[in-house]
N, C-alpha and C positions, 0 to 999 in steps of 0.2 A: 408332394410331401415337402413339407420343410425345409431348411437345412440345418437348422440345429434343435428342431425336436424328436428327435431320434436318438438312441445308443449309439457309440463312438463307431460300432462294426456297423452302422445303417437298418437294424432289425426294429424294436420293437417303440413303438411310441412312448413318448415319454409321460409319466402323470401330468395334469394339467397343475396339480401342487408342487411338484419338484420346477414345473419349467416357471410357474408365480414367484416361486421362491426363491429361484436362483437367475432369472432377469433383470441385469440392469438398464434396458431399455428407455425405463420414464425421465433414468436421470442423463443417460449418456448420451441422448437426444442431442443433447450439449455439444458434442464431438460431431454430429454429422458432417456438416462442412471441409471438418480438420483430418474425417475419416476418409471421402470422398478425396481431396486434396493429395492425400495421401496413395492412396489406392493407383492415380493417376500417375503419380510419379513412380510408382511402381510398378508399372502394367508398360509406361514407356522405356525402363530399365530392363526388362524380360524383353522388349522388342530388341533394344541393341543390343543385349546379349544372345542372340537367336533363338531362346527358349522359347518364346512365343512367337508364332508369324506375324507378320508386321500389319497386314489387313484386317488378324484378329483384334491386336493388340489397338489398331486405330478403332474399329468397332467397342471394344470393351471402353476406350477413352471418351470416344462422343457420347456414350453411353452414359457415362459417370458425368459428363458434363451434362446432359441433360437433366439428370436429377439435380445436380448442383441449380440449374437456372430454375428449378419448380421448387426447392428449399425456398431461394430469396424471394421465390413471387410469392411463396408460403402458400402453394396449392401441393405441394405433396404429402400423402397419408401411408405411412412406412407400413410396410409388412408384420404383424405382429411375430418377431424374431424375437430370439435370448437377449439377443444385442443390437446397440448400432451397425457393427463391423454385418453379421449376418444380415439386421435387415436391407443393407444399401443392396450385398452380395445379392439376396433373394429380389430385392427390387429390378436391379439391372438384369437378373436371369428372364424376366416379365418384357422387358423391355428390346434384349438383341437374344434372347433365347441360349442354346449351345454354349455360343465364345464366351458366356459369364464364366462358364467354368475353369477357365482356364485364368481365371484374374488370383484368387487363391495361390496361386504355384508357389514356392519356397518364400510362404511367410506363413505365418501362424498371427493367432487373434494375440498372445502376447506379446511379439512385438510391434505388433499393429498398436496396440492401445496404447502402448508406451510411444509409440511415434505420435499416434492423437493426442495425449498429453504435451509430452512437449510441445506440440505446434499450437495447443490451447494455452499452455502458461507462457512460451513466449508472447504469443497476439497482446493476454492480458496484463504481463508486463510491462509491456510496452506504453496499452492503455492510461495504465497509472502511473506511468512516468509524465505522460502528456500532461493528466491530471494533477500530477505533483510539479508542475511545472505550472500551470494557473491558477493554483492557489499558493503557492509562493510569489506570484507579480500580483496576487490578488496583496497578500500580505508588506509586501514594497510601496504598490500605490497607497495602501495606508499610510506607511509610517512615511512616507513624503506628503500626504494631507494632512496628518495629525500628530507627526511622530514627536515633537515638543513638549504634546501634553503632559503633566506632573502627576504622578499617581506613586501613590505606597507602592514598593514590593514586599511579598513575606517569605519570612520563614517560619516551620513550625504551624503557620497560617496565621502567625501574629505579624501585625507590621513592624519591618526590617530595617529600610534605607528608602530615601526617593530617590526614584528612575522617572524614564518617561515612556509614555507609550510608545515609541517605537523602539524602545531597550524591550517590555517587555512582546511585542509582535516581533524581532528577531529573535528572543529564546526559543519563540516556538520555531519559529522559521529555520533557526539554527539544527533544529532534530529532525526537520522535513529535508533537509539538504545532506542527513545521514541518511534515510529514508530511498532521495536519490542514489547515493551511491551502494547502497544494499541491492537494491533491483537491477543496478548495473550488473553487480556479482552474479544477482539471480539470473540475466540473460547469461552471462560469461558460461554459468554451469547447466546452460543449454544448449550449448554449442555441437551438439555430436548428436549421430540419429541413430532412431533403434532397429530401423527397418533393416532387415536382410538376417536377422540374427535369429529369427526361426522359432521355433519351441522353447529349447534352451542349449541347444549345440549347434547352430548355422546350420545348414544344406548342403549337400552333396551338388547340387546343379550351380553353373556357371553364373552366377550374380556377379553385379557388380555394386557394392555398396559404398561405394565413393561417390559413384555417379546417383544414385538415390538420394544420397546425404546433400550432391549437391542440386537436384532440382528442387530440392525443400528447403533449401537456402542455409544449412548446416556447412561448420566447414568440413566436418568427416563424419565416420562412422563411430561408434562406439567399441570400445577393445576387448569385451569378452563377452560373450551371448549369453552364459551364466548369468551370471553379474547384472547383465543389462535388463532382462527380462523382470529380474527381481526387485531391479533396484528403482526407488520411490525417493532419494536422496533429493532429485531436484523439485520435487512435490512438496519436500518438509524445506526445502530454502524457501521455496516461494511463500509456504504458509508460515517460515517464520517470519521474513521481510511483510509482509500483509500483517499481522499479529502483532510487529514492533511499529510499524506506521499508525493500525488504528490507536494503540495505548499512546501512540503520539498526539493522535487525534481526538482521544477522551479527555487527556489533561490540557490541553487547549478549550477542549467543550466544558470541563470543570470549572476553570477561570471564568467562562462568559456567565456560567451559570450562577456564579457565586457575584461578579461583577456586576449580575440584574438584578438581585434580589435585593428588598426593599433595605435589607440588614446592611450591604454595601452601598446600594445605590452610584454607583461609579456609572453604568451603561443601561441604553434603554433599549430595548428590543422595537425595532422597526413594524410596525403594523404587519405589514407584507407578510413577517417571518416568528411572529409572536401569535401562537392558538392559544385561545380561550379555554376558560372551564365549563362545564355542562350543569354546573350549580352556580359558582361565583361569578357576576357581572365586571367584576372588577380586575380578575386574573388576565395579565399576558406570561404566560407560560413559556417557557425556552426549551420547548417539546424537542426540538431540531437537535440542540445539543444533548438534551437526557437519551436519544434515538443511538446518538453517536458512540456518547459512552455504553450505552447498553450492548450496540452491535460490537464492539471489541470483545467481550466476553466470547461472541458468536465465531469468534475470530480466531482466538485462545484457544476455544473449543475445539475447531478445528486443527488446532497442529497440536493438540496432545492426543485429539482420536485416534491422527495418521501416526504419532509415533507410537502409539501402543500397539496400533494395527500392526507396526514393521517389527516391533520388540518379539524377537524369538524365531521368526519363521527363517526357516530353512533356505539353503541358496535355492534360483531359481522359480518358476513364477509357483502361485498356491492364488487359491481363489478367494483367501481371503483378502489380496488387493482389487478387490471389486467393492473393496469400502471405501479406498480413496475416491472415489469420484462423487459422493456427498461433502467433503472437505474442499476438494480441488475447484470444485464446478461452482460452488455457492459465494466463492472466496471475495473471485474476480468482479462479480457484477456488484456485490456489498461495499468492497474498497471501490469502485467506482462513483458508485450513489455519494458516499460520505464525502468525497473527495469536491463531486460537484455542488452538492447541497452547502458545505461550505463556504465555497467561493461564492455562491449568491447570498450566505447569510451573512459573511464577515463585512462588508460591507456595508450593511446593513442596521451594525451594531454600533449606535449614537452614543460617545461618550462624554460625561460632562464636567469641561474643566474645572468646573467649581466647586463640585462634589468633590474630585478626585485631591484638590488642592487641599480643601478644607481636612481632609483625612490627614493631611503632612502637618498641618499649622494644629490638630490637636489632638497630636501626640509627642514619642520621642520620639521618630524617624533619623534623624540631626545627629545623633548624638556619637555614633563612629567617627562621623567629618570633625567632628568638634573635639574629640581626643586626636587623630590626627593633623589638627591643625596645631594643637598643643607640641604632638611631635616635630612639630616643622621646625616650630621654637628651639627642640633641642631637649623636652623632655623624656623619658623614657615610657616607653608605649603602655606598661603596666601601672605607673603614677598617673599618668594623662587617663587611662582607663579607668580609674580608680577617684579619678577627681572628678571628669565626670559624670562616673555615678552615683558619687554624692548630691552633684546639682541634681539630676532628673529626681532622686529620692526629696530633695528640698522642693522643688517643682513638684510632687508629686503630695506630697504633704500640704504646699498651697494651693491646691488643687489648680496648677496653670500648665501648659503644654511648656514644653521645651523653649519654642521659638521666643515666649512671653518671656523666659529667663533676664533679670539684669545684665546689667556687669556688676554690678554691688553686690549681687548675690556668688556670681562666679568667683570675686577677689575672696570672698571670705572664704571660700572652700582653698580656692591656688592663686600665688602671684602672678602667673604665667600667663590669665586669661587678661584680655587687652579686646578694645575695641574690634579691632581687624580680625582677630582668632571668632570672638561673636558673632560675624558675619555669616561663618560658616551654618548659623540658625537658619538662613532663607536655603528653602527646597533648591531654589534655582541655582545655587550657588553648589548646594551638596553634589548637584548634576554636573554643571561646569567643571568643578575641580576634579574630576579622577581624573586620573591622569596612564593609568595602567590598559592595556591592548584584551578588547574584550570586556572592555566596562561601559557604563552608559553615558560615557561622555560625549558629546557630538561628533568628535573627529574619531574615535572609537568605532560611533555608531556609523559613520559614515563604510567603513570598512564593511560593516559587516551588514551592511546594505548592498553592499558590492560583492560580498560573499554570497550573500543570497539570491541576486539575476545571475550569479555566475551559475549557482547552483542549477537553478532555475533555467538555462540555454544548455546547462548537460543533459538535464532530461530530457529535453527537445531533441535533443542531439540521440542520444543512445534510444529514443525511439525512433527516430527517423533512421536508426541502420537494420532494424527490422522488418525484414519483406513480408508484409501481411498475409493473410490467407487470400484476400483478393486479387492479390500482382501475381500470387505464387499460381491460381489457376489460372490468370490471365495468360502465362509464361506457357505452362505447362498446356491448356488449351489448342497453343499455336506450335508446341513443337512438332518441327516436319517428323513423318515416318515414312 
């Protein structure tokens, strides 16, 4: 029989609709490895604590390793169980028979799964730091191959000021490098393990949950079994650090998409990464980035499920957190996709400086630099405002852009304007002169080019102090008993 299609006293089978209904097997598949991993490091803690004999306890672990090496070869077909946790249990009972039973002893499936999560949101974590870490030097080798280029910025989605494209490939970079340091937090508030914590009061039997905490590479336990069992807190950091990176990743896909379109024409879409239409011969479609911004919603989605799911329930675990793991499980491999597809499209996105130019020479983009240079003179920033926005109105009535402006036209509005203050009309010049920290001036920009590899080596860094699930069974494998 089973071991979890039965009533909790062992008597009568369960309907085959209650155990349909209440399986989350299809999706926590996902867990196997992290469940296994786990089990292992838990089975070798009941050995040093004498609860389990130590021949048992090395049996029950070759055991669990064995099914680990038939996951990765992807020849193992789980036992139709409620859960992962049951079917590994019910698999390894097939396998060393007897000593499976004794792998169970003072843990329960609720803090089993919360140790499975944690050890699945740190892995993917992790992951997308890696990921947030090459598509930020994706974004660097840009703006060092092209970062001069002159292009409107807006606001409102009218044109604003000219910048250059590597001013605007570090705004984005600049939210990727919040991004980084969000998922830092998110590992930080994974620090502590759920195992040993039982049902929802611990165990009466001699555990040692430090030592568990640390063959999973935790630096301790967690402080109250209550609490722990219930609590989904690092489920909803992770899905909102996921959910604040993709809306970072949508308004970067909005700019590409608005910067290919025939209306802007600023960037063309590389062959490679531009799909056709099924009618028109002529479309290259920016599918990649419309996928991106759409998969954010999917993102959203998820951290308002989990937090409705957790709005209201009682301490301690309820089975209504068997919802999390459609949120948690689908999060990781989505932000990974986006993260990679990215970094081979950004590259790929040909921008052309004579469009982008042509947008600054016909309009008023100029026209801030040009009441501030008026200030330089010594006028007062609301007359200089005010003067000229009389020239763009005269400009704008002789139907000519800004840059075409005289100086005969400017004298007659104010005395103040002069040769040199005019200057301020060429784009390159509006770029040159900021002079404030965090604007797009070259020495500006050089900063925050430097901001963002730094960014970018954190990530590297705060994933590389995460012991994988691979090292942690490799570890755990070889510990003596």
């Amino acid at each position: 029989m089973a071991i979890a299609k039965t009533e909790a006293s062992g008597g009568r089978q369960l309907l085959p609709e209650v155990l349909a209904f209440s399986s989350s097997l299809a999706l926590d598949k996902a867990l196997l490895l992290e469940d296994i991993v786990g089990s292992m490091a838990h089975v070798l803690m009941l050995a040093h604590q004498g609860i389990v004999p130590k021949e048992v306890a090395r049996s029950i672990r070759d055991g669990l390793a064995s099914v680990y090496e038939e996951v990765q070869a992807g020849r193992l077909q789980l036992p139709d169980e409620e859960d992962v946790h049951m079917a590994v249990e019910a698999e390894l009972s097939t396998r060393i028979g007897a000593p499976a039973a004794r792998l169970h002893t003072a843990r329960s499936r609720n803090d089993q799964v919360s140790t499975d999560l944690r050890l699945h949101i740190r892995e993917a974590s992790a992951e997308v730091l890696r990921r947030l870490a090459e598509l930020l030097e994706v974004l660097v080798a840009r703006m060092d191959a092209q970062g001069e280029l002159l292009l409107p910025s807006y606001t409102h989605r009218q044109r604003a000021q000219p910048v250059t494209l590597g001013f605007w490939l570090a705004s984005h970079g600049a939210a990727l490098a919040r991004d980084v340091e969000l998922f830092g937090f998110v590992l930080g508030q994974l620090g502590l393990s759920s195992l040993g914590c039982g049902a929802i009061a611990g165990t009466s039997l001699p555990i040692d949950r430090e030592l568990s905490a640390k063959l999973l590479g935790f630096v301790g336990p967690t402080h109250n079994a209550m609490d722990t069992v219930g609590d989904r807190d690092f489920g909803m950091d992770y899905l909102y650090a996921a959910s604040r990176l993709m809306l970072h990743l949508s308004r970067l896909s909005t700019d590409v998409i608005d910067y290919t379109s025939s209306e802007f024409g600023f960037a063309l879409l590389d062959g490679e990464i531009a799909c056709g239409s099924s009618m028109m011969p002529q479309k290259r479609n920016p599918d990649v980035f419309e996928l991106i911004r759409g998969k954010s919603g999917r993102a959203l989605g998820n951290l308002l499920g989990l937090m409705s799911t957790m709005k209201g329930l009682p301490a301690g675990y309820n089975r209504d957190l068997q919802e999390d793991r459609q949120a948690l499980l689908e999060t990781g491999p989505m932000l990974k996709a986006c993260l990679h597809i990215l970094g081979l499209a950004m590259p790929r996105l040909h921008f052309s400086a004579q469009r982008c130019k042509a947008a600054l020479e016909d309009g008023y983009t100029q026209a801030t630099d040009l009441a501030e240079r008026l200030v330089k003179k010594g006028v007062a920033f609301r007359e200089a405002y005010q003067a000229v926005g009389s020239l763009v109105r005269r400009c704008q009535e002789a139907n000519l852009p800004l840059a075409k402006a005289t100086l005969e036209m400017a004298l007659a509005i104010h005395s103040a304007f002069d040769e040199e203050t005019m200057e301020s009309l060429l784009p390159e010049n509006s770029v040159l002169h900021k002079a404030s920290l965090g604007s797009c001036s070259p020495e500006a920009l050089r900063l925050q080019r430097q901001m963002l590899w730094e960014a970018a080596g954190k990530a590297k860094a705060l994933a590389g102090e995460v012991v994988g699930l691979k090292a942690l069974y490799a570890q755990l494998k070889e510990v003596f008993l």
